[in-house]
Legacy VTK file of the C-alpha trace (Angstrom):
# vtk DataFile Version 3.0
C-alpha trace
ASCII
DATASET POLYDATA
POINTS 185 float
108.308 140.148 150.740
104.592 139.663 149.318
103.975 141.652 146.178
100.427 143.458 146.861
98.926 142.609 143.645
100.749 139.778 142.275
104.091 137.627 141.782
105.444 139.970 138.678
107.750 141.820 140.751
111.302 141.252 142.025
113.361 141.768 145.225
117.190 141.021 144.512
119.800 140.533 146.443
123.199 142.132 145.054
126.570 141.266 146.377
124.591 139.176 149.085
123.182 142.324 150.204
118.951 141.868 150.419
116.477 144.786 150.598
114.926 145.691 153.656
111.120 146.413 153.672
109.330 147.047 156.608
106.594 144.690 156.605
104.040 147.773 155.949
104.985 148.755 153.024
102.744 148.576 149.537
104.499 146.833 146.637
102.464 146.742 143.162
102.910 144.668 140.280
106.665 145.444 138.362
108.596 146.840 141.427
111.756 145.930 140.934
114.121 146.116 144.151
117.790 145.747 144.324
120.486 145.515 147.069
121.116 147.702 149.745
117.667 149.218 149.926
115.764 149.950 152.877
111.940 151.269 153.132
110.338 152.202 156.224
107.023 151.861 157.381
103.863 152.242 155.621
105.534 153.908 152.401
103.929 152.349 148.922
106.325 151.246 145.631
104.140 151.687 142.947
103.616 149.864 139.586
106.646 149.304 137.394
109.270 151.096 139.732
112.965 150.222 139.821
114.867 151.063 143.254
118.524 149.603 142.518
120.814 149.449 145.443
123.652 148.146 143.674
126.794 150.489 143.384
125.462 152.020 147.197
122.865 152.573 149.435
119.267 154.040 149.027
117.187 154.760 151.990
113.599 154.978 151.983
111.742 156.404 155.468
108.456 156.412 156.547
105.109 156.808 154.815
106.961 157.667 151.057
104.685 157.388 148.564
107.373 156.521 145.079
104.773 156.614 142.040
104.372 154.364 139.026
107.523 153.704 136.697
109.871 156.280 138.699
113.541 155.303 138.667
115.845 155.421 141.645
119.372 154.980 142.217
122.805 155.788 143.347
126.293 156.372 142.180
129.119 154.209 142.675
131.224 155.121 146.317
130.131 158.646 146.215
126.055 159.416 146.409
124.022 157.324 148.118
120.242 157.771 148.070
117.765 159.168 150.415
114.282 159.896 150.879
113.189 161.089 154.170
109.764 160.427 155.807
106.711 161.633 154.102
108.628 162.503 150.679
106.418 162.086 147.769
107.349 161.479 144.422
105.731 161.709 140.908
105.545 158.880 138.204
108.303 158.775 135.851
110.278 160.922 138.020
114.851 159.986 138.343
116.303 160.361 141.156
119.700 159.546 141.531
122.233 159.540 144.244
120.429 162.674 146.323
118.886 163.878 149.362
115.131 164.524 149.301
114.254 166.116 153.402
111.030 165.649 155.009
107.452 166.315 153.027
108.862 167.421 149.451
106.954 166.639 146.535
108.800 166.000 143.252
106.314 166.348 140.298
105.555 164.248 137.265
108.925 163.661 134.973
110.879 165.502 137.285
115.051 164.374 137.461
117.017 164.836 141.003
120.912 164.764 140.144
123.982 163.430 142.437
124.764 165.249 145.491
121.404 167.400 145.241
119.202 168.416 148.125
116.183 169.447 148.340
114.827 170.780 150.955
111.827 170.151 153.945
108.391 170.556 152.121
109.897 171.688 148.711
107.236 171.429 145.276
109.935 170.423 142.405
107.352 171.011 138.963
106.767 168.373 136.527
109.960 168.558 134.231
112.319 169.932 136.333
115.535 169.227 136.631
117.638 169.448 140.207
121.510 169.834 138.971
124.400 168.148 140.805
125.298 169.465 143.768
122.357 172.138 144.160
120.899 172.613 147.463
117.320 173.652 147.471
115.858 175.655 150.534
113.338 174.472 152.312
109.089 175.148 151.235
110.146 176.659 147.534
108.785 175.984 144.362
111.736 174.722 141.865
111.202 174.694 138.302
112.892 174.510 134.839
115.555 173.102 132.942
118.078 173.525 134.580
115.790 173.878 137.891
115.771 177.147 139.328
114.305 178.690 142.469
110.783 180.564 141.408
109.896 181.587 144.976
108.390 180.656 148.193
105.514 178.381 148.648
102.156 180.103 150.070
100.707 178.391 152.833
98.188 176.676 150.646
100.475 174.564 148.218
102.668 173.655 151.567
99.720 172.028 152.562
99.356 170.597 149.061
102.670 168.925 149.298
102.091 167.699 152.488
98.501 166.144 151.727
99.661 164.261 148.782
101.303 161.357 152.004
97.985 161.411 153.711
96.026 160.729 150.132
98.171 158.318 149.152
98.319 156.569 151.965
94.590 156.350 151.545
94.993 154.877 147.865
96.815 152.045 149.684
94.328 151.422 151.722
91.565 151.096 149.178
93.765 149.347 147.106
93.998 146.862 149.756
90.262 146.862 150.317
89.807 146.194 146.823
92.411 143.579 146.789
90.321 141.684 149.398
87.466 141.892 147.578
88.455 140.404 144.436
90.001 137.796 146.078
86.865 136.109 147.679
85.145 136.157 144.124
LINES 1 186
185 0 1 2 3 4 5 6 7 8 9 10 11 12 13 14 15 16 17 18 19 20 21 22 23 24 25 26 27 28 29 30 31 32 33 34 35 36 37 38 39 40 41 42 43 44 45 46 47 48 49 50 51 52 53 54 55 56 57 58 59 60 61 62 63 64 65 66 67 68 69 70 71 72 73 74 75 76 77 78 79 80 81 82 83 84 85 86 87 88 89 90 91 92 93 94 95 96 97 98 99 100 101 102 103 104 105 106 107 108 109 110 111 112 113 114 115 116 117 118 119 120 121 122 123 124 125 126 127 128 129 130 131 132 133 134 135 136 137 138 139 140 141 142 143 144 145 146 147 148 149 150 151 152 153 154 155 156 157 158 159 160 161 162 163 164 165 166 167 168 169 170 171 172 173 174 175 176 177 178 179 180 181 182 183 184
């Protein structure tokens, strides 16, 4: 797989076992990838993220946008990892052997714990943190330590959740333009 922006990133296999990345798919500089991953189409790793695959499996759907330096990963035979279609997640977030459902945005610094869910089109703040085994509802705003429910969403920051796919997808895109530029200099 072609790193977007460079050769200082790494896909690993582990155990024999080689990600799967849908030819689509945005890698920047620093991804590291490991294992049993997959990623679907048109989703974007950004800068300096580690996805490790190694103790089980991490799924990545469709048009996931996982921002810079944000950790992912599993736990050994009993939490796997994944990230439905259009899931967005903030830089420096954890997430670790859970379930994120369609369109949810998980903020800046935010930590998702084993054997969470969250739910369809769910804001987790900046900070939070999603204890083991909680199941969030779908379109609610989750915040604190230890996260708690706040209340629903308005209309307005459900569509806020669910344009942060579209713009990055645009990043991508410019970043790809730009990309293409520098390259015939």
């Amino acid at each position: 797989m072609k790193l977007e922006t460079g050769n200082n990133g790494s896909i690993i296999a582990y155990k024999g076992i080689y990600p799967k990345i849908h030819p689509s798919v945005f890698l920047c500089e620093g991804v590291r990838i490991i294992g049993d991953v997959e990623i679907g189409e048109d989703s974007s790793i950004w800068y300096n993220t580690v996805i490790r695959g190694d103790v089980n499996y991490i799924r990545i759907g469709k048009r996931v946008n996982v921002q810079d330096m944000t950790m992912i990963h599993v736990t050994h035979d009993t939490c796997p990892t994944i990230l439905e279609d259009n899931v967005s997640i903030g830089h420096l977030a954890a997430i670790h052997g859970c379930t994120l459902k369609k369109g949810c945005l998980i903020g800046i610094g935010a930590k998702v714990l084993d054997g969470a869910v969250v739910g369809e089109e769910c804001l987790v703040a900046a900070g939070a943190v999603v204890r083991e085994n909680f199941t969030v509802p779908p379109r609610v705003l989750i915040a604190g330590v230890p996260g708690k429910i706040i209340r629903d969403l308005t209309p307005e920051e459900i569509k806020r959740v669910t344009d942060t796919t579209t713009n990055y997808m645009k990043y991508v895109s410019e970043y790809r333009k730009g990309l293409e530029d520098a390259a015939k200099m």
